[in-house]
C-alpha positions in Angstrom: 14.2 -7.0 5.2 13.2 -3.4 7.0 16.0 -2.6 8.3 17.0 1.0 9.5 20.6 2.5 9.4 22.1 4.8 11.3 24.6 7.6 10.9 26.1 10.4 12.1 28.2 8.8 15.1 31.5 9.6 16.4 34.0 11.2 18.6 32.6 14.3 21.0 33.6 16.3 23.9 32.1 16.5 27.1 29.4 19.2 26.6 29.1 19.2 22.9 26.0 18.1 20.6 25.7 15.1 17.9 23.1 14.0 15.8 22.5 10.4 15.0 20.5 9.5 11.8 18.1 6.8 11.1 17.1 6.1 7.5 15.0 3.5 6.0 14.9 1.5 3.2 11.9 0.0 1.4 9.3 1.1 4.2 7.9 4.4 5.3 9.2 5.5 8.8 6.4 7.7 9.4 3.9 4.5 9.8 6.4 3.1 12.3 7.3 3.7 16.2 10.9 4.6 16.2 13.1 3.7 19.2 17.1 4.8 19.3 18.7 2.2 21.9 22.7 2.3 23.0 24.4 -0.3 24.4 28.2 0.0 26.5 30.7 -2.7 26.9 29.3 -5.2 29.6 25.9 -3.3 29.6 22.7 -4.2 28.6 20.7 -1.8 25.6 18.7 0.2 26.6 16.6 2.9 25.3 17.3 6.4 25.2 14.4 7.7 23.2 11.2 6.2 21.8 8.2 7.5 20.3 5.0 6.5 18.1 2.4 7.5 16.1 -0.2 7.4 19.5 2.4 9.2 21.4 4.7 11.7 19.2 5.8 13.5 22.0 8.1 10.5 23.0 9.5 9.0 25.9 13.0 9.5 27.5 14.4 7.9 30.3 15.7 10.2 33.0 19.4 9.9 32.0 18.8 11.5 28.8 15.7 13.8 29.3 16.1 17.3 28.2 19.5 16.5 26.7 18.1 14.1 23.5 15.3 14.8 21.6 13.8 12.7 18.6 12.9 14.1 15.6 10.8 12.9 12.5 11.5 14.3 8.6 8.4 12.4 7.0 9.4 13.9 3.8 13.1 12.7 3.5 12.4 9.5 5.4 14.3 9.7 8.2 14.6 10.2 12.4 16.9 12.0 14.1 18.7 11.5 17.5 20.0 14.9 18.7 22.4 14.8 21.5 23.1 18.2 23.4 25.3 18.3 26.7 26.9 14.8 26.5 28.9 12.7 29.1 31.1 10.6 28.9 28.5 7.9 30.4 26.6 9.0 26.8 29.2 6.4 25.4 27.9 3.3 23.7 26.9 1.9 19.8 23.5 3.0 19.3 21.1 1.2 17.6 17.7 2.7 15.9 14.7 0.1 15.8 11.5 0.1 14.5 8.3 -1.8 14.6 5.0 -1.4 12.8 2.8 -2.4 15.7 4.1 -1.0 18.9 1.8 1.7 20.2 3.6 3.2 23.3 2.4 4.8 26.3 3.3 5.7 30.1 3.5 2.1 30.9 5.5 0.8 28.4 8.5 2.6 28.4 10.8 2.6 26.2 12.3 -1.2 26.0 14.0 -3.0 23.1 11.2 -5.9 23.7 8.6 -4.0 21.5 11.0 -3.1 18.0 11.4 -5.8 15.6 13.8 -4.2 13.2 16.8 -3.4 14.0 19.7 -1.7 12.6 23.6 -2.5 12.9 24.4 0.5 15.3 26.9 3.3 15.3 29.6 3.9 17.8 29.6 7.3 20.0 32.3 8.2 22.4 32.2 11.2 24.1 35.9 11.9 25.8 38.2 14.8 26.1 
């Protein structure tokens, strides 16, 4: 099974930076659209960064725009999730996802509907 897993996660103060990492297994991230999802307690997942071969530059909700930036490494396999300036509402387990087929665009977003594979998640907290 393609599944991705992540590392990297933790504890964090208000204001400081993390990386997350996703790694794969068996497959070749670069063919694939990579989407980093976190969920909180009595929330639903949703995404925090996507982006695809079509569209590289990525999508980011407004809650995380200009703080989180994805990142490919083609040659060590792997994506990462950088996290600058967290909040406390950064807290969650976050999840990377892939999906061979998912295009991206405008329109679409950046929604858990479109990745297939999924990996177990990594906690973050950020709290003083």
């Amino acid at each position: 099974q393609m599944q991705p897993v992540e590392s990297g996660g933790g504890l964090a103060q208000p204001g400081e930076s993390l990386t997350l990492t996703c790694e794969a297994s068996g497959f070749t991230l670069e063919n694939f659209a990579i989407g980093w999802f976190r969920q909180a307690p009595g929330k639903e997942r949703e995404g925090v960064g996507c982006i695809t071969n079509k569209y590289n530059s990525g999508y980011y909700p407004d809650s995380v725009k200009g703080r989180f930036t994805i990142s490919k490494d083609n040659l060590r396999n792997v994506v990462y999730l950088r996290m600058s300036s967290l909040k406390p509402e950064d807290t969650g387990r976050y999840y990377c996802a892939t999906d061979p087929n998912f295009l991206g665009g405008p329109d679409y977003g950046c929604s858990p509907v479109y990745f297939s594979w999924w990996g177990q998640g990594i906690q973050v907290t950020v709290s003083t």
